[in-house]
PyMOL CGO cylinders between C-alpha atoms (Angstrom):
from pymol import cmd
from pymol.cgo import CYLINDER

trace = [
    CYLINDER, 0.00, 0.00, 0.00, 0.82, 3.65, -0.87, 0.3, 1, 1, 1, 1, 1, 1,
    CYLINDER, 0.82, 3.65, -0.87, 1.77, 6.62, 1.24, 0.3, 1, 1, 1, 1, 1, 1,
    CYLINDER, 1.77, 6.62, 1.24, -0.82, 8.36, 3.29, 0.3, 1, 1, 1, 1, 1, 1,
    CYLINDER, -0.82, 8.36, 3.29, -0.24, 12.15, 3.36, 0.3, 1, 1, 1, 1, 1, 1,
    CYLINDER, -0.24, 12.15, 3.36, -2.74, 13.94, 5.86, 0.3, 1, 1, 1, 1, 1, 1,
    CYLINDER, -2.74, 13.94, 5.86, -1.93, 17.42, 7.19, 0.3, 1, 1, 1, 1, 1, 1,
    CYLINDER, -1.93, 17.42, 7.19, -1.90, 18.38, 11.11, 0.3, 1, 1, 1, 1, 1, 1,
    CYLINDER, -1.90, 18.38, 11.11, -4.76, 20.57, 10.52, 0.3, 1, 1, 1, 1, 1, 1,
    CYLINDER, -4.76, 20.57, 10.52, -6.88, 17.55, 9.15, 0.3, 1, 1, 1, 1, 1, 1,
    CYLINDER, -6.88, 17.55, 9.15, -6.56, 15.96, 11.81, 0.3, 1, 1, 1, 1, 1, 1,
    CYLINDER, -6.56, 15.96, 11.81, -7.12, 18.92, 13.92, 0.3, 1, 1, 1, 1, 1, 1,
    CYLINDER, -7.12, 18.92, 13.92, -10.37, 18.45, 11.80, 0.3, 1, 1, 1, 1, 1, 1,
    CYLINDER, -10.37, 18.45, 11.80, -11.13, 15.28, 12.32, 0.3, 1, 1, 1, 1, 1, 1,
    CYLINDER, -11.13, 15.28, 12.32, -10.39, 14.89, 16.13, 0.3, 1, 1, 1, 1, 1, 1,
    CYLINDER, -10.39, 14.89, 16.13, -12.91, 18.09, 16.75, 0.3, 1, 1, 1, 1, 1, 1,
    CYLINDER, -12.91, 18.09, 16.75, -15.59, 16.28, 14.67, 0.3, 1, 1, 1, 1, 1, 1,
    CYLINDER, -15.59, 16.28, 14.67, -15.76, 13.18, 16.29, 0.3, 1, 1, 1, 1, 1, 1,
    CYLINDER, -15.76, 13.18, 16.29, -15.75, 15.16, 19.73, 0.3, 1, 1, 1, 1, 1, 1,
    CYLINDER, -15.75, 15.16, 19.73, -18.58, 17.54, 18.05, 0.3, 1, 1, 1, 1, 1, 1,
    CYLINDER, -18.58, 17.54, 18.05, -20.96, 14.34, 17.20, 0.3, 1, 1, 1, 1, 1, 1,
    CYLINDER, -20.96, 14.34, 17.20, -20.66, 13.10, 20.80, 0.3, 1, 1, 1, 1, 1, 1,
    CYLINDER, -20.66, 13.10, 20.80, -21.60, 16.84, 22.30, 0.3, 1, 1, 1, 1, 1, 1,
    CYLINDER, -21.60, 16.84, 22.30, -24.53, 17.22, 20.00, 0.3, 1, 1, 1, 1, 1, 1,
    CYLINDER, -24.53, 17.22, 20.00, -26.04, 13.63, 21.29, 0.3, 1, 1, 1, 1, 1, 1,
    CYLINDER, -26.04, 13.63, 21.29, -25.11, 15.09, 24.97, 0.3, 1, 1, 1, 1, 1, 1,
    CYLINDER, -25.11, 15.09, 24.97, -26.77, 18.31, 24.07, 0.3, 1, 1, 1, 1, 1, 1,
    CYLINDER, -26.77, 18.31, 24.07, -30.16, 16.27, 22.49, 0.3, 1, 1, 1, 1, 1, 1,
    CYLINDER, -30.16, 16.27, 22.49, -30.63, 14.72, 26.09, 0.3, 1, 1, 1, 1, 1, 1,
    CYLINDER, -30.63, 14.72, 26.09, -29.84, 18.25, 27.75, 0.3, 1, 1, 1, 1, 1, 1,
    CYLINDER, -29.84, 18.25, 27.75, -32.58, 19.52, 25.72, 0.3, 1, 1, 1, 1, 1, 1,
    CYLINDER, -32.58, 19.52, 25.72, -34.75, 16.93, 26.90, 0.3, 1, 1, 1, 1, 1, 1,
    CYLINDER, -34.75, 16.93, 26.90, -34.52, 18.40, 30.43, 0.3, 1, 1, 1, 1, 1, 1,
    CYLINDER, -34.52, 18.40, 30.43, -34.79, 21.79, 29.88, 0.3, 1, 1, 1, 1, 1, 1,
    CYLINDER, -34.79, 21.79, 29.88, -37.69, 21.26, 28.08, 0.3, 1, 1, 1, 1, 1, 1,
    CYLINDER, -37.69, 21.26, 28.08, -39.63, 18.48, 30.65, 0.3, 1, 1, 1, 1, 1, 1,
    CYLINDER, -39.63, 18.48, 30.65, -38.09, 21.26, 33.56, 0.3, 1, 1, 1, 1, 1, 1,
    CYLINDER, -38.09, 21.26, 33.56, -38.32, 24.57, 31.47, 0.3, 1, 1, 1, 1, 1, 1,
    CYLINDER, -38.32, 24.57, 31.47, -35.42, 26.04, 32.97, 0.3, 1, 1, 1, 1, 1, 1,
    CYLINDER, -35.42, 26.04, 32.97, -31.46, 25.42, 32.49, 0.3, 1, 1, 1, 1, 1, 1,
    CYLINDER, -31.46, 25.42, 32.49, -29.43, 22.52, 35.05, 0.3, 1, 1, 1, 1, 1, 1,
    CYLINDER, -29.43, 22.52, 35.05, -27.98, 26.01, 37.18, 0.3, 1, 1, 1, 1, 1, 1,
    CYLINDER, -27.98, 26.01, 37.18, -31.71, 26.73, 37.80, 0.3, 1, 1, 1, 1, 1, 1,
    CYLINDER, -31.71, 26.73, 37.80, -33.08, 23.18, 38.24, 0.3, 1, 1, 1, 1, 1, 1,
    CYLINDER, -33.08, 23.18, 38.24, -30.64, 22.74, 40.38, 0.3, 1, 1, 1, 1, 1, 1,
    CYLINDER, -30.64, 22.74, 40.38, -31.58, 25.47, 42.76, 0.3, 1, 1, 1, 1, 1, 1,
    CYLINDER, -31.58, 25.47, 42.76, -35.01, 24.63, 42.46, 0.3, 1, 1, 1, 1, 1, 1,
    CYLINDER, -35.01, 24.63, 42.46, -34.63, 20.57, 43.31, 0.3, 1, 1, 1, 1, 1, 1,
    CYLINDER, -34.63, 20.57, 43.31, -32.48, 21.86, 46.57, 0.3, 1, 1, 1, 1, 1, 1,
    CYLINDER, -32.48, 21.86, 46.57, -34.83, 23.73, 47.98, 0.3, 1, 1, 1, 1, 1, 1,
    CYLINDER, -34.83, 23.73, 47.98, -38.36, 21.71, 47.64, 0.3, 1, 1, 1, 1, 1, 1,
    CYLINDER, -38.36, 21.71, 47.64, -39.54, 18.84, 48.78, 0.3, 1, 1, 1, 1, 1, 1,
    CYLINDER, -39.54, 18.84, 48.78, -37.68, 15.26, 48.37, 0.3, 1, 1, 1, 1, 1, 1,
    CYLINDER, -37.68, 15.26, 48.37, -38.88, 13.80, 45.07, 0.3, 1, 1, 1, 1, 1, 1,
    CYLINDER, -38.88, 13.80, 45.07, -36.60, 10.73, 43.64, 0.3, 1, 1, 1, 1, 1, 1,
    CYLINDER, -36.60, 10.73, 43.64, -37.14, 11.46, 39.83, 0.3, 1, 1, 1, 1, 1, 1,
    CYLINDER, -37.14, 11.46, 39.83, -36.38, 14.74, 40.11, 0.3, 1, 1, 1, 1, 1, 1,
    CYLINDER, -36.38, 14.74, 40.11, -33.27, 13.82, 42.03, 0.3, 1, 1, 1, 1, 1, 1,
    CYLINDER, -33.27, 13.82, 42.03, -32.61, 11.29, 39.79, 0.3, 1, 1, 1, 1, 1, 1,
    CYLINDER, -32.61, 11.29, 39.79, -32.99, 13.62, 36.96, 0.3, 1, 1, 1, 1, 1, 1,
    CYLINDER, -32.99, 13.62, 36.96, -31.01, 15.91, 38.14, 0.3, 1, 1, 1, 1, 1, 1,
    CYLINDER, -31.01, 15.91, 38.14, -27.70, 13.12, 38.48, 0.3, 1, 1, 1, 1, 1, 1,
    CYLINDER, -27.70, 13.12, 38.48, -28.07, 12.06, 35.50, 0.3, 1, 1, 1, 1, 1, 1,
    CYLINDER, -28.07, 12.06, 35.50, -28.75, 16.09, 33.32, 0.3, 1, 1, 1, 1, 1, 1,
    CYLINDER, -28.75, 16.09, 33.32, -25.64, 16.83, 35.64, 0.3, 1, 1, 1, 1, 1, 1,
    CYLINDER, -25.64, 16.83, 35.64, -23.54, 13.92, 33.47, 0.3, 1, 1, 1, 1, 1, 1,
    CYLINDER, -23.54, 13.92, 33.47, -24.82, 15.19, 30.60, 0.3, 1, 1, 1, 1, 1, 1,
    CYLINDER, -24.82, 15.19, 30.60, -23.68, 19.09, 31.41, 0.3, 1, 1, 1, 1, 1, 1,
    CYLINDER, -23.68, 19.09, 31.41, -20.35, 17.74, 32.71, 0.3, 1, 1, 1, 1, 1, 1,
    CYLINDER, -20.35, 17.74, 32.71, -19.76, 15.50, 29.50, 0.3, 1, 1, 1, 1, 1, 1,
    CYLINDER, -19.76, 15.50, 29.50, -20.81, 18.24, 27.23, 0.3, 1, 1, 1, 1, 1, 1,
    CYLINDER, -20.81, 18.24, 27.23, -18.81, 20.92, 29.29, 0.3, 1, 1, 1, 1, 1, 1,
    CYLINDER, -18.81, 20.92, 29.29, -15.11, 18.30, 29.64, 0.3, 1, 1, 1, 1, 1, 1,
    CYLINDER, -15.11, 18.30, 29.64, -15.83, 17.84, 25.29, 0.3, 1, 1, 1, 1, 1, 1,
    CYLINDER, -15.83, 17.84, 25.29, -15.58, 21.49, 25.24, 0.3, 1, 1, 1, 1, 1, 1,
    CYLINDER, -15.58, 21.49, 25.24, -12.52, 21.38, 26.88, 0.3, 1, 1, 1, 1, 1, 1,
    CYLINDER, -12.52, 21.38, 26.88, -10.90, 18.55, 24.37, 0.3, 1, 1, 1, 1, 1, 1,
    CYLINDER, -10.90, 18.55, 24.37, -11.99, 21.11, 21.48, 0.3, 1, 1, 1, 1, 1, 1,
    CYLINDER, -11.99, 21.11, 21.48, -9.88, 23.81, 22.88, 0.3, 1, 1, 1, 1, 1, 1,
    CYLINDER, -9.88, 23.81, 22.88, -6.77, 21.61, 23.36, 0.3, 1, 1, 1, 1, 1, 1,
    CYLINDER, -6.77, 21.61, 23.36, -7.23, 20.24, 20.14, 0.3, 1, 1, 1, 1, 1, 1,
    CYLINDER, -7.23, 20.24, 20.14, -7.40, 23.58, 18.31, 0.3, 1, 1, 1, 1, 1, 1,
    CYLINDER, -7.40, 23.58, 18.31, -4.29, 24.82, 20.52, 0.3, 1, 1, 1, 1, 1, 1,
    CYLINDER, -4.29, 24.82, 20.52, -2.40, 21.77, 19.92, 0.3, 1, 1, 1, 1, 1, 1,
    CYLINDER, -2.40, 21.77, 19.92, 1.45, 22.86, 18.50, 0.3, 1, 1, 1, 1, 1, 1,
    CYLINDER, 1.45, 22.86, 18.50, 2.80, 18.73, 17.77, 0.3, 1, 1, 1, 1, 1, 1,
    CYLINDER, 2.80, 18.73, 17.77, 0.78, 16.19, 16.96, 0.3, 1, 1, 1, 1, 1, 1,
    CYLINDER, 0.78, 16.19, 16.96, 2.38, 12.13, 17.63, 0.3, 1, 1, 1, 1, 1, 1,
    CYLINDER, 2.38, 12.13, 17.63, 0.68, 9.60, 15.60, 0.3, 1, 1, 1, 1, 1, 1,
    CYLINDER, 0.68, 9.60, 15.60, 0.10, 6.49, 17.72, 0.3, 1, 1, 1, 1, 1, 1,
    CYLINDER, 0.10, 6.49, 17.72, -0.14, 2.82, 15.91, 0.3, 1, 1, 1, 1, 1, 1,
]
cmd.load_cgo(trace, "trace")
């Protein structure tokens, strides 16, 4: 087989796509909650602390806080990606 010639910025590219398709099935279930809850996770959040016990809310709330902190450490990877100086090519 040939020679593969790919640049550092395609797979810049590439890396910040895959990480893109996992945030926007993080943000799909995010959505979910803001919409059943009508609020954001800050103010849900809030809201669950100060009423009265209820396990699917509380449950809710573990698993929409997941889903922020997933979406929020893929953010991260983007920026590290796009400020990236060497890339290493592991087999």
């Amino acid at each position: 087989m040939g020679i593969l010639e790919v640049s550092k910025s395609e797979i810049k590219e590439y890396q910040k796509l895959k990480i893109i398709s996992e945030m926007v099935l993080l943000k799909e279930h995010i959505k979910l909650f803001e919409q059943k809850y009508g609020c954001n996770f800050e103010e849900f959040e809030g809201r669950i602390k100060q009423a009265a016990e209820d396990f699917e809310s509380w449950d809710d709330c573990l698993e929409w806080k997941a889903y922020q902190r997933s979406f929020e450490e893929l953010k991260k990877k983007i920026g590290e990606i796009e400020r990236a100086k060497d890339i290493r090519i592991a087999e």
